[in-house]
N, C-alpha and C positions, 0 to 999 in steps of 0.2 A: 504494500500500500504506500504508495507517491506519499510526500508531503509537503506542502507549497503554500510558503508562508508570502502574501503580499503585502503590494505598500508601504516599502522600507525606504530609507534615505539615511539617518543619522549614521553618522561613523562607527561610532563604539555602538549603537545597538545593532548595526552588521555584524560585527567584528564577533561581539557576544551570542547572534544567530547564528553564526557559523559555526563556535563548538558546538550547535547541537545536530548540525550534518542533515539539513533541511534536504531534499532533494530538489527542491526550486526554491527561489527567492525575485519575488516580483518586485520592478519598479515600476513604478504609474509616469508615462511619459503626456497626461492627459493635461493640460492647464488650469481644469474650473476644478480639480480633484483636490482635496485640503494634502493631500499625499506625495503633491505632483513633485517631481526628481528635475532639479536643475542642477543640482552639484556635480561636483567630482566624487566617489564613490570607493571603499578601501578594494583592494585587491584580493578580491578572496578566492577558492576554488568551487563554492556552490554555483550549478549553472543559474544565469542569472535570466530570467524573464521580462523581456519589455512588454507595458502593456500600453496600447494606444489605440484611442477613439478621433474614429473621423480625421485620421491622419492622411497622408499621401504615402505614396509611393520611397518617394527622396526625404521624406522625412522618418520613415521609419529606417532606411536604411544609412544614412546620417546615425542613429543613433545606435542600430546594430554594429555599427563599428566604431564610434566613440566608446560604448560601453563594453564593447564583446559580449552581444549577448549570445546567448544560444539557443535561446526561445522566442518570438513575437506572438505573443498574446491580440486578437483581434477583437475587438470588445462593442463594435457597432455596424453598421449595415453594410459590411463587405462584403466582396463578391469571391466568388470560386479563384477568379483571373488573379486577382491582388493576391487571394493565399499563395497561389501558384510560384507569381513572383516574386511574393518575400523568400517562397520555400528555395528558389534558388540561389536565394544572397549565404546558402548553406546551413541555416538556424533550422529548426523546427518550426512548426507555426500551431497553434493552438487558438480554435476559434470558439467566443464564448455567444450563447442564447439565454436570454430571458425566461423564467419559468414563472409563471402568475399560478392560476387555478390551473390550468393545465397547460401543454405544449404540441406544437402541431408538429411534429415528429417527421413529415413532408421536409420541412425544407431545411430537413438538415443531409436528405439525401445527394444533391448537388455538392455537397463537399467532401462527398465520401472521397479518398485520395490522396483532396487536394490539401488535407490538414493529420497530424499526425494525433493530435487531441480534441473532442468538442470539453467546451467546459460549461455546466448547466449552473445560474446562479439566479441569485434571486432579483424578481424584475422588480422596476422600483422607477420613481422618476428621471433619480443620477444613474449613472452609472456604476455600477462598484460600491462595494462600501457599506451596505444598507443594516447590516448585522440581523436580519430576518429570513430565517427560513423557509425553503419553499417545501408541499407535500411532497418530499422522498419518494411515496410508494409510485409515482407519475412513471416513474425510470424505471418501473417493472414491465412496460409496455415497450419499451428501447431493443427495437431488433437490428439495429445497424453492425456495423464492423469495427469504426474508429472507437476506440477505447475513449474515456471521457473521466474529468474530475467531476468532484460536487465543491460548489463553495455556496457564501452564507447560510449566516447564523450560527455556522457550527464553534459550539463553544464546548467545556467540560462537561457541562449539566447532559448536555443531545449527545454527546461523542458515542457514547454505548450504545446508544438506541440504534445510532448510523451503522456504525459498525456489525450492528445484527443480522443489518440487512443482507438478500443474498442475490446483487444485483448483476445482470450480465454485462461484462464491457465495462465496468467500474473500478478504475483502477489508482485513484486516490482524492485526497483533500484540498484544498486552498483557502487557509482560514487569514484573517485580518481584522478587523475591527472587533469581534468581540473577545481578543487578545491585546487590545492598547490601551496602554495608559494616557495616553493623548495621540493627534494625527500623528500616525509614522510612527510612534516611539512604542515597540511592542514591550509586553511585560513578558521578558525573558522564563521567569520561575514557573506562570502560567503554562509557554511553550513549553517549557521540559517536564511539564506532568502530560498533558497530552498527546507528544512525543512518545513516552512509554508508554500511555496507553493504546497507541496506534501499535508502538511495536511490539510490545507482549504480546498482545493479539495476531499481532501477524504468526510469531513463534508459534503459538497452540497450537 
């Protein structure tokens, strides 16, 4: 089980994410996002994840190669073509959909392929962020191929419940806001309990 922490920026709270060997660590390259990443960023070895709404073309790869990412997170109404050609700048690409009451499960067919992840999070006015959970069991109807994260709302209290579940093509988490102590700055001690709770589980 993946685990993929976003919305980071401060220096020592990278630094301090990184002893816990995240398998992702997302930056929000978004502007209106309280989380948005203008810095310079420490050196670390977790693969790092851009994530960017309503971007172009030259500005996501601009930033693929400022930061070395090795993920582009897509997070609004992109097309198959764009995944395509971020997927050649060499990164992966990971396209996210909103989830409300339910999901039309159609159109996520057009990107079978052309993304290496869909990410299902909770839909909301902004983008990102919203620390609310969407109904889980919706992803028992998911017959696609591309493997897929779940992000919001998932915090300590739901993490078991998540975990129970026994879904197909579900192959990790992406938590953020209901692990911060303020925008960007996660609460480390938070992360390393649900860290083992992911990984125990996985062990069993």
């Amino acid at each position: 089980m993946k685990i993929k922490v976003c919305g980071m920026r401060d220096r020592e709270n990278i630094l301090a994410l990184e002893s816990l060997k995240p398998d992702m660590m997302g930056l929000i390259f978004y502007p209106k996002s309280p989380r948005f990443v203008q810095n310079s960023i420490p050196d670390i070895s977790v693969p790092k994840v851009g994530v960017f709404v309503h971007a172009s073309f030259e500005e996501i790869k601009a930033k693929v190669e400022e930061y070395a990412l090795a993920y582009v997170q897509l997070h609004s109404e992109e097309t198959p073509e764009l995944a395509e050609r971020v997927k050649s700048l060499g990164v992966g690409v990971i396209k996210a959909f909103g989830v409300d009451g339910d999901l039309d499960f159609s159109k996520l067919e057009e990107f079978e392929g052309s993304v290496d992840y869909f990410l299902f999070d909770t839909k909301g006015d902004q983008y990102g962020g919203h620390g609310k959970a969407f109904d889980w069991s919706i992803l028992n109807k998911y017959q696609g191929k591309t493997p897929y994260l779940i992000a919001g709302g998932i915090d300590l209290e739901n993490i078991d419940q998540l975990l129970s579940l026994k879904l197909s093509g579900w192959k990790g988490i992406d938590v953020n806001s209901r692990f911060e102590l303020s925008p960007a700055i996660k609460d480390i001690q938070a992360l390393e309990k649900l860290f083992n709770k992911v990984r125990n589980l996985a062990q069993a």
